[in-house]
Structures are given as structure tokens and as C-alpha cells.
KETILO-213102 format. One record per atom (N, C-alpha, C, CB): residue number from 1; residue in three letters; x, y, z. Coordinates in nm, 2 decimals, padded with zeros to 4 digits. Each point is the difference from the previous one (the first is absolute). Last residue first. Glycine has a CB too. Layout:
node k NUM; r ALA; xx X; yy Y; zz Z $
...
! end
This chain:
node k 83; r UNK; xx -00.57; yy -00.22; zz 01.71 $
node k 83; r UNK; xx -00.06; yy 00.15; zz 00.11 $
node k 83; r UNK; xx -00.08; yy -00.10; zz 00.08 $
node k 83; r UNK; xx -00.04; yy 00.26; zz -00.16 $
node k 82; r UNK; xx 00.20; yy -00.52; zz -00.26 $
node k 82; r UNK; xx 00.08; yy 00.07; zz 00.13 $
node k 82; r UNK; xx -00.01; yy 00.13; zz 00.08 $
node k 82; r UNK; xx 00.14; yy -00.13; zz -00.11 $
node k 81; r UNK; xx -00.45; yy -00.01; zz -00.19 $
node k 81; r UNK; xx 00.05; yy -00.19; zz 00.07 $
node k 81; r UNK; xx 00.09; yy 00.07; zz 00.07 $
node k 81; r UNK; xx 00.00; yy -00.23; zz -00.18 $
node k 80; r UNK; xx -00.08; yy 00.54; zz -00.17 $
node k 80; r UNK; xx -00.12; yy -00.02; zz 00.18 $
node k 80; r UNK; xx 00.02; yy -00.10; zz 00.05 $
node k 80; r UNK; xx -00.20; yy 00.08; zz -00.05 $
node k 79; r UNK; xx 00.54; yy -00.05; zz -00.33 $
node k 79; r UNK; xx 00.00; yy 00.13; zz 00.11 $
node k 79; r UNK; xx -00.13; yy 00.01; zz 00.12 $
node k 79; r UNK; xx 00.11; yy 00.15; zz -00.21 $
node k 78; r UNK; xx -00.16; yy -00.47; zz -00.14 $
node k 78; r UNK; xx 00.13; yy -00.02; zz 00.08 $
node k 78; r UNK; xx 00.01; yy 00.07; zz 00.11 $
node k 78; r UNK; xx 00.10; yy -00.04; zz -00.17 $
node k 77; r UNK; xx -00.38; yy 00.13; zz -00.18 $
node k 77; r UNK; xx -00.07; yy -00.12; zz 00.14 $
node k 77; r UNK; xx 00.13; yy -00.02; zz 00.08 $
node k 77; r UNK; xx -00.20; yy -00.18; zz -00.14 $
node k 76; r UNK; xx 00.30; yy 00.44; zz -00.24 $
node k 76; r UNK; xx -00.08; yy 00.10; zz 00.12 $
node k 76; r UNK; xx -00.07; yy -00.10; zz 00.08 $
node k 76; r UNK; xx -00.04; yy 00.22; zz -00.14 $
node k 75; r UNK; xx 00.33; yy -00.39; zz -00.23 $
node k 75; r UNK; xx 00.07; yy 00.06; zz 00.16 $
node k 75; r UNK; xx -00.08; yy 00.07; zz 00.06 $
node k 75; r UNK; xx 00.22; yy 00.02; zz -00.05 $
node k 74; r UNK; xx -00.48; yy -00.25; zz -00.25 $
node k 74; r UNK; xx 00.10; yy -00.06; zz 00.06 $
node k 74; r UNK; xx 00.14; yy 00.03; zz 00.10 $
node k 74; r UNK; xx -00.10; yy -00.08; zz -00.20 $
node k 73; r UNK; xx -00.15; yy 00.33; zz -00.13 $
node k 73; r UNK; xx -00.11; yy -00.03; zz 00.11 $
node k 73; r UNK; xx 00.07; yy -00.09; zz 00.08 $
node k 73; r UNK; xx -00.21; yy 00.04; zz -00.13 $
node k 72; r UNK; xx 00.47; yy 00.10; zz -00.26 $
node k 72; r UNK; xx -00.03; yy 00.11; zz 00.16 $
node k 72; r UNK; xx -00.09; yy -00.09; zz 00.09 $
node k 72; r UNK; xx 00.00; yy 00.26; zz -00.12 $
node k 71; r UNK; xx 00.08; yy -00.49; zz -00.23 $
node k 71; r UNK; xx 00.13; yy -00.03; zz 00.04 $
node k 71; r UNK; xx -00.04; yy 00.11; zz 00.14 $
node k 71; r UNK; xx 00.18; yy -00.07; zz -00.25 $
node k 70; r UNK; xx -00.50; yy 00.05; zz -00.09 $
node k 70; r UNK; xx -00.06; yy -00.10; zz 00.09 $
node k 70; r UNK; xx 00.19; yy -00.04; zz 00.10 $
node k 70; r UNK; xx -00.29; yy -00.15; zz -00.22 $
node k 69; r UNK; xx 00.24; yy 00.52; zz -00.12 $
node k 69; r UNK; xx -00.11; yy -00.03; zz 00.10 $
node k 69; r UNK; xx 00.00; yy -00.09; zz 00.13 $
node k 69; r UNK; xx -00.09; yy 00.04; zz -00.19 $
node k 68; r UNK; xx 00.39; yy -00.06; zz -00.19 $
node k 68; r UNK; xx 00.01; yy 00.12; zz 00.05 $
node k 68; r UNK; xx -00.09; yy -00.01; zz 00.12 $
node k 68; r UNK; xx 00.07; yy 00.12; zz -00.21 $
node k 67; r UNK; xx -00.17; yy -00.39; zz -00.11 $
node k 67; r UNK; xx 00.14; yy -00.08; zz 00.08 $
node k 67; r UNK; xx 00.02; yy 00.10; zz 00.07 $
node k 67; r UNK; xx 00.12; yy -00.15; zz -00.14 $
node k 66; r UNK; xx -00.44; yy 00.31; zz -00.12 $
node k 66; r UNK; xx -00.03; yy -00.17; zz 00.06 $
node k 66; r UNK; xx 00.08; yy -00.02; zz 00.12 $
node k 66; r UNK; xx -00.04; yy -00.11; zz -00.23 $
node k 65; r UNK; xx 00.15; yy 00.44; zz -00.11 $
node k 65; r UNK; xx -00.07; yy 00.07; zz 00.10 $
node k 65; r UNK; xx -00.01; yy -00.11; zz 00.07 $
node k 65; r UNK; xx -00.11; yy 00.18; zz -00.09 $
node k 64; r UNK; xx 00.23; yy -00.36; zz -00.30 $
node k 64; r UNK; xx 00.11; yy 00.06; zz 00.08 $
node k 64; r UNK; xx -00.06; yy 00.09; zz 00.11 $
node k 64; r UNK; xx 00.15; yy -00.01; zz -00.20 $
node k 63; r UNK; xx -00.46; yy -00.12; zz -00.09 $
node k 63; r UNK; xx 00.06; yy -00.17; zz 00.06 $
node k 63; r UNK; xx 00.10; yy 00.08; zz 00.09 $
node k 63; r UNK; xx 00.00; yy -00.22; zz -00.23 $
node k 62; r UNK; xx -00.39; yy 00.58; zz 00.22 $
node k 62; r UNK; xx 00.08; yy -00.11; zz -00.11 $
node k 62; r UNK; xx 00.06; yy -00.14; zz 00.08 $
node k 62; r UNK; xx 00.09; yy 00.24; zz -00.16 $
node k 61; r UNK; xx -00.51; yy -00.04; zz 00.40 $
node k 61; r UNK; xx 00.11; yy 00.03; zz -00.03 $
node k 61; r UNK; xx 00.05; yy -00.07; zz -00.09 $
node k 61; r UNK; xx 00.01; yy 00.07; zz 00.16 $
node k 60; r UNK; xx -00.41; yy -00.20; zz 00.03 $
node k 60; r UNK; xx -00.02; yy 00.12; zz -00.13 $
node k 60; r UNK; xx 00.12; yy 00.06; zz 00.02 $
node k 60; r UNK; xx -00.26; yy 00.07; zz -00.02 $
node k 59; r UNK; xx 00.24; yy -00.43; zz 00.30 $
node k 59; r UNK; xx -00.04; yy -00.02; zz -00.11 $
node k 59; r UNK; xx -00.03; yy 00.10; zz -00.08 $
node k 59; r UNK; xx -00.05; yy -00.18; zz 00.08 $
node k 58; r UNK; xx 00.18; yy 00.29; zz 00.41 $
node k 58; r UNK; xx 00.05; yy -00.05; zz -00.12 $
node k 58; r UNK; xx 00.00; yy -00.04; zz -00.12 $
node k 58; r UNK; xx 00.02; yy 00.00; zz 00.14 $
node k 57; r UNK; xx -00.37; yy 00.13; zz 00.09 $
node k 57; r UNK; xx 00.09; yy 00.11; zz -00.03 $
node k 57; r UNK; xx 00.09; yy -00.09; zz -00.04 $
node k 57; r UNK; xx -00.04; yy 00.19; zz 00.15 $
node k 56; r UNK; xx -00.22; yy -00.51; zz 00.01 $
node k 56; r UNK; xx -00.08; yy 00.14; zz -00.12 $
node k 56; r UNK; xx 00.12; yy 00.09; zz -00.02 $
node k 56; r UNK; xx -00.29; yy 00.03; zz 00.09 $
node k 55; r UNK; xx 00.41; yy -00.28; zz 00.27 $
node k 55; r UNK; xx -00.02; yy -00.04; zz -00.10 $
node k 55; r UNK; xx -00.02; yy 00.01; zz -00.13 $
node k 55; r UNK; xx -00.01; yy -00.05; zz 00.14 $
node k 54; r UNK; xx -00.07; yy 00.30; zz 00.26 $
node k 54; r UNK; xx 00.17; yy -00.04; zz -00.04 $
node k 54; r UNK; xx -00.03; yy -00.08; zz -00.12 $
node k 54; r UNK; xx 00.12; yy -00.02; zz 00.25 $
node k 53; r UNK; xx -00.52; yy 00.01; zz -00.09 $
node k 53; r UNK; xx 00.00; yy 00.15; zz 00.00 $
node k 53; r UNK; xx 00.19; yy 00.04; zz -00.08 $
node k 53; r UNK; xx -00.21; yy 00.03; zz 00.28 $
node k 52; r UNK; xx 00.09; yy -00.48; zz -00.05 $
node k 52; r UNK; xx -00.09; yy 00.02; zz -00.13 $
node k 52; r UNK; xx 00.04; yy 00.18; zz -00.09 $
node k 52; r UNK; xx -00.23; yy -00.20; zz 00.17 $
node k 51; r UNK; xx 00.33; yy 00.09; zz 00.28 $
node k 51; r UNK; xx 00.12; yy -00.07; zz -00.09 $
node k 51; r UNK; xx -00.07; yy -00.04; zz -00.10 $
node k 51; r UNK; xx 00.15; yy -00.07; zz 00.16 $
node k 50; r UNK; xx -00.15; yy 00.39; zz 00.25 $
node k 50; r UNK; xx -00.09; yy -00.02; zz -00.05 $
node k 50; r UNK; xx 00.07; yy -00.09; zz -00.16 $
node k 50; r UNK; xx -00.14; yy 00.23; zz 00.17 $
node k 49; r UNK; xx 00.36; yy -00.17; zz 00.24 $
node k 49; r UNK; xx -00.14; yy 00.12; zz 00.04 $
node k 49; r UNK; xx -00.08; yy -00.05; zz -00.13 $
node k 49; r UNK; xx 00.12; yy 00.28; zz 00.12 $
node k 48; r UNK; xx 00.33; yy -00.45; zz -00.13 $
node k 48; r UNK; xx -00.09; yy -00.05; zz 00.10 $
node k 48; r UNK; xx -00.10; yy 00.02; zz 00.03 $
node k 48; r UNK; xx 00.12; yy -00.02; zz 00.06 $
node k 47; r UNK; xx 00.21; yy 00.30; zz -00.26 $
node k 47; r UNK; xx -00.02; yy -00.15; zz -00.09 $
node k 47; r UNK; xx -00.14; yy -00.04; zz 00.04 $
node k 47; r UNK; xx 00.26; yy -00.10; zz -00.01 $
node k 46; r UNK; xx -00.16; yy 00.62; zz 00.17 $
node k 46; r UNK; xx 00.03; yy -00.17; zz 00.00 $
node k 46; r UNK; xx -00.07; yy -00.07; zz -00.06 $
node k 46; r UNK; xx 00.06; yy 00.00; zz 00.18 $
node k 45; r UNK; xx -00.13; yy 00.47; zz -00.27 $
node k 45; r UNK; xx 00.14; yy -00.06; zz -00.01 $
node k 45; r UNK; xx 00.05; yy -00.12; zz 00.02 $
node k 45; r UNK; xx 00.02; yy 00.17; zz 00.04 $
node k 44; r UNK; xx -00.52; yy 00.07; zz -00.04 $
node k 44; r UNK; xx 00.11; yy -00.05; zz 00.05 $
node k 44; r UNK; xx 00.12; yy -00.03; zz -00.08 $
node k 44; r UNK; xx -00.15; yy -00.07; zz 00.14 $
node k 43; r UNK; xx -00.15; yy 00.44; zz -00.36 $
node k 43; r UNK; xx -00.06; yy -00.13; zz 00.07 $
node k 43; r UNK; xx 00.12; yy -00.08; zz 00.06 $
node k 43; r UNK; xx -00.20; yy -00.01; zz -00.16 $
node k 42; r UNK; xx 00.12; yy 00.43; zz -00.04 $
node k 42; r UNK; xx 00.11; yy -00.08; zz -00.07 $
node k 42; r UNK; xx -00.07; yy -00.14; zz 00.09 $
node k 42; r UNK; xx 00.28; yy 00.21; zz -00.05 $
node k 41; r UNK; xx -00.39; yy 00.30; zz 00.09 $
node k 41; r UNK; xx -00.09; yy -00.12; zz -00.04 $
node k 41; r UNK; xx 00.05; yy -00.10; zz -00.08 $
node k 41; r UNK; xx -00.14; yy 00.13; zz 00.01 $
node k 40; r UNK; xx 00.50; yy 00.26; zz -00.02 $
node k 40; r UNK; xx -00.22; yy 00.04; zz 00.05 $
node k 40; r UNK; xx -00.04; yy -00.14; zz -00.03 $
node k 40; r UNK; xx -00.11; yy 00.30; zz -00.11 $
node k 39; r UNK; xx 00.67; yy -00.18; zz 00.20 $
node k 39; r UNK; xx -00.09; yy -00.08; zz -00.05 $
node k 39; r UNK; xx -00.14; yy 00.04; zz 00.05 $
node k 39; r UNK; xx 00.18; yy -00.17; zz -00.03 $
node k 38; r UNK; xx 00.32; yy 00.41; zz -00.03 $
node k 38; r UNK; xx -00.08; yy 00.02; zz 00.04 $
node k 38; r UNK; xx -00.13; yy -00.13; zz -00.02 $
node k 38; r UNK; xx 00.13; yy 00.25; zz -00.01 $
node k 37; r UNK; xx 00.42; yy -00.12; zz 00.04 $
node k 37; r UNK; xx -00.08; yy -00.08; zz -00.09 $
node k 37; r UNK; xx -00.20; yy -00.03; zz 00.09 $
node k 37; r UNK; xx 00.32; yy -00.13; zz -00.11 $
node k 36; r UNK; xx 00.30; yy 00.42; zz 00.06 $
node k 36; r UNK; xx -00.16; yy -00.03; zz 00.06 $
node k 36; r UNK; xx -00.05; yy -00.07; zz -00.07 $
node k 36; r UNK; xx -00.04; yy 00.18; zz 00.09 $
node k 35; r UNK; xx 00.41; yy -00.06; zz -00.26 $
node k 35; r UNK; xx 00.03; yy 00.05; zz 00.12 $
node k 35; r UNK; xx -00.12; yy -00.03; zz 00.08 $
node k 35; r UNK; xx 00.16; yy 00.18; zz -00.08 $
node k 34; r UNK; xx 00.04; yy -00.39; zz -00.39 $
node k 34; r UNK; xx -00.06; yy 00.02; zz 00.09 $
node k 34; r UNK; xx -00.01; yy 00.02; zz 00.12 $
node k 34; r UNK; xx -00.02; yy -00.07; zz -00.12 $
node k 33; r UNK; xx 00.34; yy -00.06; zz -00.20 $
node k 33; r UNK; xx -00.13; yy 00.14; zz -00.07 $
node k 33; r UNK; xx -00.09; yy -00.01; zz 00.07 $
node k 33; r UNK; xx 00.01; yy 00.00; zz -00.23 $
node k 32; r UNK; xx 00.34; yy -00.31; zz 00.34 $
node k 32; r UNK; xx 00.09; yy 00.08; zz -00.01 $
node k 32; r UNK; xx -00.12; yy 00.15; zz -00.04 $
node k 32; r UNK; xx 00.25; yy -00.22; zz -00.09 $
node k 31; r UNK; xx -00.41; yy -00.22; zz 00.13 $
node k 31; r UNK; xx 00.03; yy 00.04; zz 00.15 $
node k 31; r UNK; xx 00.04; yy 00.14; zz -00.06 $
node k 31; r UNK; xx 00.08; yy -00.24; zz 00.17 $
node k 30; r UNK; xx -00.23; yy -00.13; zz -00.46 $
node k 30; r UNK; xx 00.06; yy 00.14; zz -00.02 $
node k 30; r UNK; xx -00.02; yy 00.08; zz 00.14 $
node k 30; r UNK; xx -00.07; yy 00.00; zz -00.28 $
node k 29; r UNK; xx -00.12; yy -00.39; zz 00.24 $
node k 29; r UNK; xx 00.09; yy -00.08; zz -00.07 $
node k 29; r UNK; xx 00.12; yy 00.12; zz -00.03 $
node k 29; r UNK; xx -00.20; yy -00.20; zz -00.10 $
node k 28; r UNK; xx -00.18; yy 00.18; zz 00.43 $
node k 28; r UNK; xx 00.06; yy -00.03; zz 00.05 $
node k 28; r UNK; xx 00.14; yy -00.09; zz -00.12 $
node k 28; r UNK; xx -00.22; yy 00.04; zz 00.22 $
node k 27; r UNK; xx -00.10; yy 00.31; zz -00.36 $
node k 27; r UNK; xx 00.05; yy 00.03; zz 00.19 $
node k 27; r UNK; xx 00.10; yy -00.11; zz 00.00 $
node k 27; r UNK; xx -00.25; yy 00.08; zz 00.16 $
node k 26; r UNK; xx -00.05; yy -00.20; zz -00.47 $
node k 26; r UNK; xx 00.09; yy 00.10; zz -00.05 $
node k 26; r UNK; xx 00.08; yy 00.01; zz 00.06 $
node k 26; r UNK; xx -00.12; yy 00.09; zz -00.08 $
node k 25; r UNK; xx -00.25; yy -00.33; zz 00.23 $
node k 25; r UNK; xx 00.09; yy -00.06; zz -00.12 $
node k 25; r UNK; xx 00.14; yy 00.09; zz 00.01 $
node k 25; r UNK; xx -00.22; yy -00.08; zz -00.19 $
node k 24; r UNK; xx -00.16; yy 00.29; zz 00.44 $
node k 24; r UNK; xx 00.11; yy -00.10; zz 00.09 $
node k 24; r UNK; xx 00.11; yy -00.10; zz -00.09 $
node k 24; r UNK; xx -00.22; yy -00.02; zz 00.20 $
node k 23; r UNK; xx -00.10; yy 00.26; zz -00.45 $
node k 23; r UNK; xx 00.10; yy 00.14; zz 00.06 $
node k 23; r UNK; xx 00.10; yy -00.06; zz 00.11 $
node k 23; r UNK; xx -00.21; yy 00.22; zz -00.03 $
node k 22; r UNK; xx -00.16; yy -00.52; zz -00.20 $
node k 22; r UNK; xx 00.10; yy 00.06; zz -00.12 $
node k 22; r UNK; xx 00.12; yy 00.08; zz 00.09 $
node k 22; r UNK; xx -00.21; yy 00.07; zz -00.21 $
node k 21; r UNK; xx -00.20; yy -00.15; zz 00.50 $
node k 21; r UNK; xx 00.12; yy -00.14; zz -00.01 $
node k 21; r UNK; xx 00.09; yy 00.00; zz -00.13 $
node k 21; r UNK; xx -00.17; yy -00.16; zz 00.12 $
node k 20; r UNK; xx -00.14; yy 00.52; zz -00.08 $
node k 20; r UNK; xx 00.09; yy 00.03; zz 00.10 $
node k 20; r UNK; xx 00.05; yy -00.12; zz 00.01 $
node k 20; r UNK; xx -00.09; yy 00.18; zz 00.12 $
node k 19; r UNK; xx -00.20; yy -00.14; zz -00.41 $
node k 19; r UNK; xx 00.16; yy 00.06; zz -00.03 $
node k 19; r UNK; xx 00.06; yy 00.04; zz 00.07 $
node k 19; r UNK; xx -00.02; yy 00.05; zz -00.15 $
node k 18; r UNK; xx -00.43; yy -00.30; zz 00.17 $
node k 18; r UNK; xx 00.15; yy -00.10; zz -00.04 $
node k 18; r UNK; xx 00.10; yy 00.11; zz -00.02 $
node k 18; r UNK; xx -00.11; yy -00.21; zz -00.15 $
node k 17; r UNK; xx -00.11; yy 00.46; zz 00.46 $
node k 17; r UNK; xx -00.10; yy -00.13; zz -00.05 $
node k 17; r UNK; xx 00.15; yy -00.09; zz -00.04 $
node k 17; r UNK; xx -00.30; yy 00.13; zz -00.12 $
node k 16; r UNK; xx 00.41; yy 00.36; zz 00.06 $
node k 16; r UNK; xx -00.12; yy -00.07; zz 00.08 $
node k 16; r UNK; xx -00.05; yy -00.13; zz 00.03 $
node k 16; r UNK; xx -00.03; yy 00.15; zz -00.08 $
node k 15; r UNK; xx 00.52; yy 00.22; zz 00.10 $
node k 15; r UNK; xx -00.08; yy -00.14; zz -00.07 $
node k 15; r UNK; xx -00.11; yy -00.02; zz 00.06 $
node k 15; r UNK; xx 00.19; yy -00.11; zz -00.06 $
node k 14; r UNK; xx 00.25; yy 00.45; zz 00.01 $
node k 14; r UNK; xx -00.11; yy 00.01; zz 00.08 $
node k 14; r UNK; xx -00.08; yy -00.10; zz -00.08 $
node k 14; r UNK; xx 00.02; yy 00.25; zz 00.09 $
node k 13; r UNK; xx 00.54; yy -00.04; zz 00.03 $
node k 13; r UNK; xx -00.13; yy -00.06; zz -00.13 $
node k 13; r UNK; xx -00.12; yy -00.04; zz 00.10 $
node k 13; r UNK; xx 00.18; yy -00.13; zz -00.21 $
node k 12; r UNK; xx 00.25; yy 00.48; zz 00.23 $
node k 12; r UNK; xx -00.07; yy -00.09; zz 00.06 $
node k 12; r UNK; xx -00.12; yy -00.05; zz -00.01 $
node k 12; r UNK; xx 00.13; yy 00.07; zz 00.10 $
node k 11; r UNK; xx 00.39; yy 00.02; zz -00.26 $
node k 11; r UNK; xx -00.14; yy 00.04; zz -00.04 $
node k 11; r UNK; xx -00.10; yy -00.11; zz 00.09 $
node k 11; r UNK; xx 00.09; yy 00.08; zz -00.27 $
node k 10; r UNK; xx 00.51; yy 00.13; zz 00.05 $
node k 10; r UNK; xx -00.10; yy -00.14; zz 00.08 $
node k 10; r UNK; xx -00.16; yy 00.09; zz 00.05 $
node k 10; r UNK; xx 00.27; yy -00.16; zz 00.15 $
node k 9; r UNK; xx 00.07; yy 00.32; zz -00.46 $
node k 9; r UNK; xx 00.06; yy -00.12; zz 00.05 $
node k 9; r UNK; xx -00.10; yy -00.10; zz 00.05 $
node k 9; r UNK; xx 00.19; yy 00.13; zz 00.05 $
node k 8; r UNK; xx -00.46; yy 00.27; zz -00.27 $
node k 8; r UNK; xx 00.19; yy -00.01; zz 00.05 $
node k 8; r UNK; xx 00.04; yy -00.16; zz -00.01 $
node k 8; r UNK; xx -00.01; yy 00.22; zz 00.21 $
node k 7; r UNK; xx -00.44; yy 00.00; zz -00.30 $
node k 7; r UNK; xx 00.04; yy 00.02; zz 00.14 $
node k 7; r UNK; xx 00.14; yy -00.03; zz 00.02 $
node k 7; r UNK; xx -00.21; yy -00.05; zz 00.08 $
node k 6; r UNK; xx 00.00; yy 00.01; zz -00.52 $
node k 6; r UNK; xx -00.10; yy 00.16; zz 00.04 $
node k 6; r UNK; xx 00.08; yy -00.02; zz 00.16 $
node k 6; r UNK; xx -00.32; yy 00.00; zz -00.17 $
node k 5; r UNK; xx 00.53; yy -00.36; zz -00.11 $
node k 5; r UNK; xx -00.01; yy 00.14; zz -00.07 $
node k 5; r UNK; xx -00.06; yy 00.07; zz 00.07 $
node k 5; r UNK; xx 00.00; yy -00.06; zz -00.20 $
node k 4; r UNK; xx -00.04; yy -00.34; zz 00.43 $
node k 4; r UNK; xx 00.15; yy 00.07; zz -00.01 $
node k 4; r UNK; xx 00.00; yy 00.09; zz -00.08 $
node k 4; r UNK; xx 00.11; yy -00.17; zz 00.03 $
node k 3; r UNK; xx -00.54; yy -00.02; zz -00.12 $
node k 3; r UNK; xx 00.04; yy 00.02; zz 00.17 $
node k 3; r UNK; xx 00.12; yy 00.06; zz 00.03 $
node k 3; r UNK; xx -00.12; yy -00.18; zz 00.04 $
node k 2; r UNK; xx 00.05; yy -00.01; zz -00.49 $
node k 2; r UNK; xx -00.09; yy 00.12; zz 00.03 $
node k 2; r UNK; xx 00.04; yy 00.09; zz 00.17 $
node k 2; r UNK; xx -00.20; yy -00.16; zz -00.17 $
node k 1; r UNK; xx 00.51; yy -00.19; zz -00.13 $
node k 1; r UNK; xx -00.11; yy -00.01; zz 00.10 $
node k 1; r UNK; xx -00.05; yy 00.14; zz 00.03 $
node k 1; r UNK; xx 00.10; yy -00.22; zz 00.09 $
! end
């Protein structure tokens, strides 16, 4: 990985648009290479905010990203159901 070769161990990645929902993918599958995670214009995070928009993104992920995806969004509605 590019990112660990030029910053070390860990790295604090920066995503636009869809690569800032790539850099929340990542983040939250490699915690361990990621000291930060910066998102520009990522558009909500909740499911709920906009579920057409979720949708679309998911569908241009692979099959295995798919399941990846749609398992986080699922604890991140979780995690606002409980705040």
C-alpha cells in the first residue's frame, strides 16, 4: 500500500466525494493504518438522510465490498438509534 510506504504504519487519508466513503470503507476495515480520516463532500453518513444516494454507492461496489458496506451502515444506524 502506497500510504504505509511514504507515512509509516499508519496515515492519515483524505477522500472526496465517493473516496471519502472508499477512506470510511478502509478506516473502518484497517483501523490499525489509519490515524485520521479526513472526508470533503462525502454527503451524509446516515442510511436515512438519503436512501437512494446509499443505494447508488453501494451498487458500484464489488459483491464483497457490498456486504462490507452495507454490514457498516448498519452499525452506524445503530450507533445513532443509540445517542
Amino acid at each position: 500500500m502506497i500510504a504505509t510506504e511514504i507515512a509509516g504504519e499508519k496515515a492519515i487519508h483524505i477522500g472526496h466525494s465517493w473516496g471519502a466513503w472508499l477512506g470510511w470503507i478502509f478506516a473502518a476495515n484497517h483501523p490499525d493504518k489509519v490515524k485520521g480520516l479526513i472526508m470533503v463532500a462525502s454527503g451524509s453518513l446516515e442510511p436515512d438522510f438519503n436512501i437512494d444516494l446509499t443505494k447508488r454507492r453501494i451498487e458500484k461496489l464489488s459483491l464483497s465490498l457490498k456486504s462490507e458496506a452495507t454490514e457498516l451502515l448498519e452499525k452506524l444506524k445503530a450507533e445513532i438509534a443509540r445517542m
